[in-house]
C-alpha positions in Angstrom: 113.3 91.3 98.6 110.0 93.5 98.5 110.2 97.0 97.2 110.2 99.6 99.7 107.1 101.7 99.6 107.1 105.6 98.0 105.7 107.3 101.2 108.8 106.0 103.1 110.7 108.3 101.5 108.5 111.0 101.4 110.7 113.6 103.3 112.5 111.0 105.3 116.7 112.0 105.6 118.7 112.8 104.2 117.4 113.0 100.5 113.5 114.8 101.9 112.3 114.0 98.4 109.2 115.5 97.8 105.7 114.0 96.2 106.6 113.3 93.0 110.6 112.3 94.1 108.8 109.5 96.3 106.6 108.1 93.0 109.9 107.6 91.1 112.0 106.4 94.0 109.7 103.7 94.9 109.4 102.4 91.6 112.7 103.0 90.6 114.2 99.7 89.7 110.5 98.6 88.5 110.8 101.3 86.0 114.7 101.8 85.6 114.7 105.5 87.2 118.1 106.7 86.8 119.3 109.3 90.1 119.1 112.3 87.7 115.2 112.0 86.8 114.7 112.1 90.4 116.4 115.3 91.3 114.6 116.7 87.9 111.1 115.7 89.9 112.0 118.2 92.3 110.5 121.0 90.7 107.4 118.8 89.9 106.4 118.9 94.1 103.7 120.9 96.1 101.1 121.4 93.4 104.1 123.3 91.0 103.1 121.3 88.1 101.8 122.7 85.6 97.8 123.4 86.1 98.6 122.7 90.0 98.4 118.8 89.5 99.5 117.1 92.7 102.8 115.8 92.0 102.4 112.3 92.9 99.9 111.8 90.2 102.0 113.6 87.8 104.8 111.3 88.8 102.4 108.1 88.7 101.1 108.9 85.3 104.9 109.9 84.1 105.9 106.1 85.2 102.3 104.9 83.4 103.0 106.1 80.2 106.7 104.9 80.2 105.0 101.3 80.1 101.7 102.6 77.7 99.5 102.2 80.7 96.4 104.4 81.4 96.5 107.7 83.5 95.0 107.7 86.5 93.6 110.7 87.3 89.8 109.7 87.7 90.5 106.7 90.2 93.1 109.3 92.1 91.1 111.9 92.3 88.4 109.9 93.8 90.3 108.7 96.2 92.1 112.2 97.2 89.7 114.3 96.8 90.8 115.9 93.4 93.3 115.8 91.2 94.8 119.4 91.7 97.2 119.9 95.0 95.5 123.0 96.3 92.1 121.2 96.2 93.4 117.8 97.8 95.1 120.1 100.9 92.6 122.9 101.2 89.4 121.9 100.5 89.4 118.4 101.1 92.2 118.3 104.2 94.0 114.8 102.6 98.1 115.0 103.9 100.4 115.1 100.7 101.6 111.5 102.4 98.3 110.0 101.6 98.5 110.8 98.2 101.9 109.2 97.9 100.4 106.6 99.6 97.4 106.8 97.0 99.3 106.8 93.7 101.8 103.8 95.2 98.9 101.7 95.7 97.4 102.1 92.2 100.6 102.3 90.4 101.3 98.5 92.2 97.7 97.4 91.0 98.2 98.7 87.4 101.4 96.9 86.7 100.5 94.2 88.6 97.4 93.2 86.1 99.5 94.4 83.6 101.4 91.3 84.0 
């Protein structure tokens, strides 16, 4: 069975996990994300990190590090624009969905050549 993709629960019913939710819930059994890490991630969505990170790279780089892979904020933030959440959705007009989307995809390459 092939794992189910982060932006597809990026607000979808009934859970409407946010940014950094979808990161952890698509990778969840990948990484062995217990329920209760997720619901902490809440307060991680909509540029609330600290420094206004966008919360699907905080989340990508949270699961990176669990594994002693490399951050990736320069590959990210040259595909979204920037690395902090008011820059991606203001200046450079990219849909919180297609960072999901973004981190998901690097996040699979990473652990994929990690192999």
């Amino acid at each position: 069975m092939s794992r189910i993709k982060s932006e597809n629960y990026f607000h979808a019913e009934p859970e409407k996990l946010n940014c950094a939710q979808s990161i952890l819930k698509g990778f969840q059994k990948e990484f062995g994300i217990d329920d209760s890490t997720i619901v902490q991630f809440r307060a991680w969505g909509g540029g609330r990190v600290e420094g206004g990170t966008c919360g699907a790279l905080f989340a990508a780089n949270y699961l990176l590090e669990k594994r002693g892979l490399p951050k990736i904020n320069a590959e990210f933030a040259q595909r979204a624009g920037a690395e902090r959440c008011i820059d991606i959705k203001k200046e450079n007009k990219t849909p919180c969905i297609t960072c999901v989307k973004i981190a998901d995809e690097i996040i699979e390459r990473i652990i994929s050549e990690s192999k």
